[in-house]
C-alpha positions as CSV (number, residue, x, y, z in Angstrom):
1,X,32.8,26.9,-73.0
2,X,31.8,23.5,-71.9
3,X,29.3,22.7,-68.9
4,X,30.5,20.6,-66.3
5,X,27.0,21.1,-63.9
6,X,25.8,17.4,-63.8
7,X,21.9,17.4,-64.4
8,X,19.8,16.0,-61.5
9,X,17.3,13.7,-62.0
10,X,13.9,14.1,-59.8
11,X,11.3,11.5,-59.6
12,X,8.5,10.8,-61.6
13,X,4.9,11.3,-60.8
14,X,4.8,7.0,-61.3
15,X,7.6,6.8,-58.8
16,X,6.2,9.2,-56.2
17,X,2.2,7.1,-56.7
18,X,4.3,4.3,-56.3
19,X,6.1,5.2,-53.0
20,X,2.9,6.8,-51.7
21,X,1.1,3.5,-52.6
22,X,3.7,1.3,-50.5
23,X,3.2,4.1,-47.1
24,X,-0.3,3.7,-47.2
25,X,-0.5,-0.3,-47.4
26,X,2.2,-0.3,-44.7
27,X,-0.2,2.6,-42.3
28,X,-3.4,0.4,-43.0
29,X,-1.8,-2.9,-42.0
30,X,-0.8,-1.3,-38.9
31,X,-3.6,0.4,-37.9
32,X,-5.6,-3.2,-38.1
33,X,-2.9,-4.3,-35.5
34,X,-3.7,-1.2,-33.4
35,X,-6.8,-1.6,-33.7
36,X,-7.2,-5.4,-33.1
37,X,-4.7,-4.7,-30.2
38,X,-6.8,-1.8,-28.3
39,X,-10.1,-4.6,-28.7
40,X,-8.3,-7.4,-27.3
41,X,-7.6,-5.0,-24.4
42,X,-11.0,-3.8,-23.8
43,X,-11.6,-7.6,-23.6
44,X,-9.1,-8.6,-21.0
45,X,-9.8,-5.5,-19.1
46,X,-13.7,-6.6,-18.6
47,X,-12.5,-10.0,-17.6
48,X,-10.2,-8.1,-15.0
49,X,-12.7,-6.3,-13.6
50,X,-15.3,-9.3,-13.0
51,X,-12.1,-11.1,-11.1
52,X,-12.0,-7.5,-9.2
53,X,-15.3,-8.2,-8.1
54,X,-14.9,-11.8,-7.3
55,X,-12.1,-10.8,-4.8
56,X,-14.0,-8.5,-3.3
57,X,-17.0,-10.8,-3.0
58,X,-14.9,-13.4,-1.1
59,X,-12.9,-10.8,1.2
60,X,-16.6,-9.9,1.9
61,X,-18.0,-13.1,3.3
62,X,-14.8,-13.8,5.4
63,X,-16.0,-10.2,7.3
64,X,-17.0,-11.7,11.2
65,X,-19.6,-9.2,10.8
66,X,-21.3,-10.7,7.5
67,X,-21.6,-14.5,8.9
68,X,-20.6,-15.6,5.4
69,X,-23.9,-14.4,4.1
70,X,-24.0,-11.7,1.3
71,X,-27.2,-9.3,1.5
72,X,-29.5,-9.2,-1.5
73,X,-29.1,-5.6,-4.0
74,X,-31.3,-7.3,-7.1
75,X,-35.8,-7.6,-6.7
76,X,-37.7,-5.6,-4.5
77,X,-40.1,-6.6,-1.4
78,X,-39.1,-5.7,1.8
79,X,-35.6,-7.5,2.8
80,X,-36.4,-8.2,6.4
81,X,-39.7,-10.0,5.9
82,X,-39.7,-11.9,2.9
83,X,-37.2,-13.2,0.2
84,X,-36.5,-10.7,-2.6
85,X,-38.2,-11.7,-5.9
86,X,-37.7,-10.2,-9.5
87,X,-39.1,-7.1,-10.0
88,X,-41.4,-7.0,-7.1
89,X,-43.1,-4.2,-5.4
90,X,-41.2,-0.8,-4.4
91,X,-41.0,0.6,-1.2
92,X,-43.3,3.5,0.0
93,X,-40.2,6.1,-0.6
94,X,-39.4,6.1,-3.7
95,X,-37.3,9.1,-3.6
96,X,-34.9,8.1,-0.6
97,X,-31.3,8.8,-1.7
98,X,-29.5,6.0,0.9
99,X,-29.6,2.9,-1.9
100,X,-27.3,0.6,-2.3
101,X,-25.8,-2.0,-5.6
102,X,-23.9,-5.0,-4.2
103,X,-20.5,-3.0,-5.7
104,X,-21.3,-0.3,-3.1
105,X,-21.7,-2.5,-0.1
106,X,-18.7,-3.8,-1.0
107,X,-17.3,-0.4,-1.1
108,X,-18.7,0.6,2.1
109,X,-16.5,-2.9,3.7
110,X,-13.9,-1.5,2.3
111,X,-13.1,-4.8,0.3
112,X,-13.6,-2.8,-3.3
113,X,-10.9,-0.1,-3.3
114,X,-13.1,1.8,-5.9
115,X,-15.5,0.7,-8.9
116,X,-14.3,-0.7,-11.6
117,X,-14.7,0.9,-14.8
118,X,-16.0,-1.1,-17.8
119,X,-14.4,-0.2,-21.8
120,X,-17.2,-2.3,-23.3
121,X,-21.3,-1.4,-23.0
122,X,-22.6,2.2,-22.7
123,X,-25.1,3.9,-19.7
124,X,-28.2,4.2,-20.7
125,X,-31.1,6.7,-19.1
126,X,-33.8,4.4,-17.6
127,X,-36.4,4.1,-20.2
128,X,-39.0,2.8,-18.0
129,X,-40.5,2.2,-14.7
130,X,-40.0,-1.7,-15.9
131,X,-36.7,-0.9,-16.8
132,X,-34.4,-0.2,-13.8
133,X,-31.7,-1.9,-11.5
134,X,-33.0,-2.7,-7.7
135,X,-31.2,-0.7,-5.0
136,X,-31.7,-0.6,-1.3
137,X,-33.1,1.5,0.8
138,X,-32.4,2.1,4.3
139,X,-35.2,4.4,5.5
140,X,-38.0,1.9,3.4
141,X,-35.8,-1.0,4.9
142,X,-36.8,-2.5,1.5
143,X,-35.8,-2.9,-1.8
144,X,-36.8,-0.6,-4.6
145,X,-36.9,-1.1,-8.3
146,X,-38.3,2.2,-9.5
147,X,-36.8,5.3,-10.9
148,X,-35.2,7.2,-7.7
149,X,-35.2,10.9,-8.2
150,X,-32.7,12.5,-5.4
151,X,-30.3,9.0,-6.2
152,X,-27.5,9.9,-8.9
153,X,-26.6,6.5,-9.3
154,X,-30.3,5.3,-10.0
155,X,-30.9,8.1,-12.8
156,X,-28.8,5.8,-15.8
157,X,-28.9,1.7,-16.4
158,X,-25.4,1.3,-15.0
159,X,-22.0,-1.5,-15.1
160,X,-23.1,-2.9,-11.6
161,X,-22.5,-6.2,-9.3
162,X,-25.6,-7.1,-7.7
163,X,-26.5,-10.2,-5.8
164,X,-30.1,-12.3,-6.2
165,X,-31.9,-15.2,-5.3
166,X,-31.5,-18.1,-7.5
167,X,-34.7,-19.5,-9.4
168,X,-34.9,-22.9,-11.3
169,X,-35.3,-21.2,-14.1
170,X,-32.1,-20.6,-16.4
171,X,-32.4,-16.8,-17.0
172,X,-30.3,-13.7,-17.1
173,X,-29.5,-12.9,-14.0
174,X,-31.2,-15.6,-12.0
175,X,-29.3,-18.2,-12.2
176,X,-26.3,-20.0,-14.3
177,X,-25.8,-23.0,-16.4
178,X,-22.4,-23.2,-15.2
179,X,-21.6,-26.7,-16.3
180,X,-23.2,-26.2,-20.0
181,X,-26.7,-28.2,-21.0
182,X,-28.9,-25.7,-20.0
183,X,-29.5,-26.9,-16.6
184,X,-29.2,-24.6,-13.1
185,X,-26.2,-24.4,-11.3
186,X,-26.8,-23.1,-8.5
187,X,-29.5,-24.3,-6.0
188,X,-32.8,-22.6,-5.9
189,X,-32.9,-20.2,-2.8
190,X,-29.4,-19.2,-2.6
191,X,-27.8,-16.0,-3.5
192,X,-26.0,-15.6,-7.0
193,X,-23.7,-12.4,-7.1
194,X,-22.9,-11.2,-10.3
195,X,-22.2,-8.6,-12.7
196,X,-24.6,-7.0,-15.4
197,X,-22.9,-4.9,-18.3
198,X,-25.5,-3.4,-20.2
199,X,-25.8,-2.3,-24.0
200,X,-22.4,-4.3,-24.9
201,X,-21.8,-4.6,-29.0
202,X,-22.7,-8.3,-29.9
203,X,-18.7,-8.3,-31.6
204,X,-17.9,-7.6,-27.5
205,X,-20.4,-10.1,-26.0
206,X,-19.1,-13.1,-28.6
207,X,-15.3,-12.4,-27.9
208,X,-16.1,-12.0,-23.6
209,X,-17.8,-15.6,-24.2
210,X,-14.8,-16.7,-25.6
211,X,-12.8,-15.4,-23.4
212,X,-14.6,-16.5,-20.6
213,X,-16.5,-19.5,-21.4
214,X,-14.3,-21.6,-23.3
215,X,-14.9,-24.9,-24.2
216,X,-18.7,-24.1,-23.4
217,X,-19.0,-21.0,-25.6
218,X,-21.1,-21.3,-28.8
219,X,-21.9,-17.9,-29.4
220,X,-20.7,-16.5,-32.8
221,X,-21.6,-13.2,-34.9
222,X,-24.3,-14.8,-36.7
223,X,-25.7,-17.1,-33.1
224,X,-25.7,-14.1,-30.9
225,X,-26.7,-15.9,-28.0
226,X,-25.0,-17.4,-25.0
227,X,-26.8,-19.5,-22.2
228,X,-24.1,-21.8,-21.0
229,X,-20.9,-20.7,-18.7
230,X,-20.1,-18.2,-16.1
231,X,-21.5,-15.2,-18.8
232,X,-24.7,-15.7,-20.3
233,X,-26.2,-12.6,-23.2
234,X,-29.2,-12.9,-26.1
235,X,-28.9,-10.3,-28.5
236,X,-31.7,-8.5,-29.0
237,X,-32.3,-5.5,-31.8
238,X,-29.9,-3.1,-32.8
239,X,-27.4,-6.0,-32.2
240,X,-26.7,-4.9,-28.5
241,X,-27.1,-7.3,-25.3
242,X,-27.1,-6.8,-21.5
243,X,-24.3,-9.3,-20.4
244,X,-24.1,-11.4,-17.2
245,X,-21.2,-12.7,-15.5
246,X,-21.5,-15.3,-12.9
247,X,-19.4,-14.1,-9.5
248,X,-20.2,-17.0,-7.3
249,X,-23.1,-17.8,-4.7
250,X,-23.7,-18.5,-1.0
């Protein structure tokens, strides 16, 4: 009796390497695409969120109330006496809870809908009594730059817009070499507002520059430094940096 049942071929162990081969070129290509995709988003929504503040900033000097002034959040001595310096002497209270960044001033004009919230940098407990962010308080009618107890927003280094008087020095935070050369920007005495994003990857810090910057950048993986533009940074160890970003001054 003859067999008509055709015999079915399978597929090698060859073929089957090969096609698992092809699907797992084809996942990691995409996956670098995902992946270059969700940084380039981090980037532009940090860029976003500096312009969020700048709104807010000039919505808050137009305020009949503020006379076009913008109160200073960053250096202690006492506010009503004497102009704020860098890290100068802390009120008597050091555990008052009513202090205040520049973001929450803003908040409290109601020109900030909410904070912003940053995908790049981390929080950081505060490590020392030297290393701290300057808040207001009300009760002190001064500025404090100490660890605050009974303050939850003073307990961890923190994303935060603050506002300081400019020096003639070119330095993180105190003023901005907004045209490139190293020179100041903006003139001694007035107030700088800007943004501090703390422990931000030095890949992050090169790519914001770019983004930012522009023409003026010059930072690269292996010159981890920017001093030039709107968003200064120097990498320090570990390959992490506190970034600045220049919101304007009055």
């Amino acid at each position: 009796m003859k067999n008509t049942m055709k015999s079915k071929k399978g597929f090698t162990l060859i073929e089957m390497l090969g096609v698992l081969a092809i699907i797992a070129i084809l996942v990691s290509i995409v996956a670098v695409g995902v992946l270059k995709a969700i940084n380039r988003s981090r980037i532009v929504s940090t860029v976003a969120n500096f312009k969020t503040y700048e709104t807010a900033m000039l919505a808050f000097v137009t305020l009949p109330e503020t006379l076009g002034f913008l109160p200073i959040t960053e250096g202690a001595s006492n506010y009503t006496t004497s102009v704020p310096t860098i890290g100068g002497t802390p009120g008597a209270n050091a555990t008052d809870p009513d202090l205040y960044t520049l973001g929450q001033v803003f908040l409290g004009a109601g020109v900030l809908e909410r904070m912003p919230t940053f995908r790049v940098g981390r929080e950081l407990p505060f490590a020392s009594g030297s290393d701290v962010q300057a808040v207001w308080s009300q009760s002190d009618v001064a500025w404090l730059d100490t660890p605050v107890a009974n303050a939850k927003f003073t307990t961890q280094k923190k994303a935060r817009c603050e506002a300081v008087v400019a020096t003639a020095t070119i330095g993180l935070g105190t003023n901005f070499a907004l045209g490139g050369g190293g020179t100041a920007s903006v003139p001694v005495g007035a107030t700088i507002a800007y943004v501090v994003v703390p422990q931000v990857s030095s890949a992050d810090a090169v790519e914001l520059s770019k983004e930012v910057n522009g023409s003026l950048n010059k930072a690269t993986l292996t010159n981890v430094k920017q001093d030039d533009g709107r968003l200064t940074f120097a990498v320090a160890s570990g390959g992490m940096t506190d970034v600045y970003y220049y919101i304007g001054n009055m």
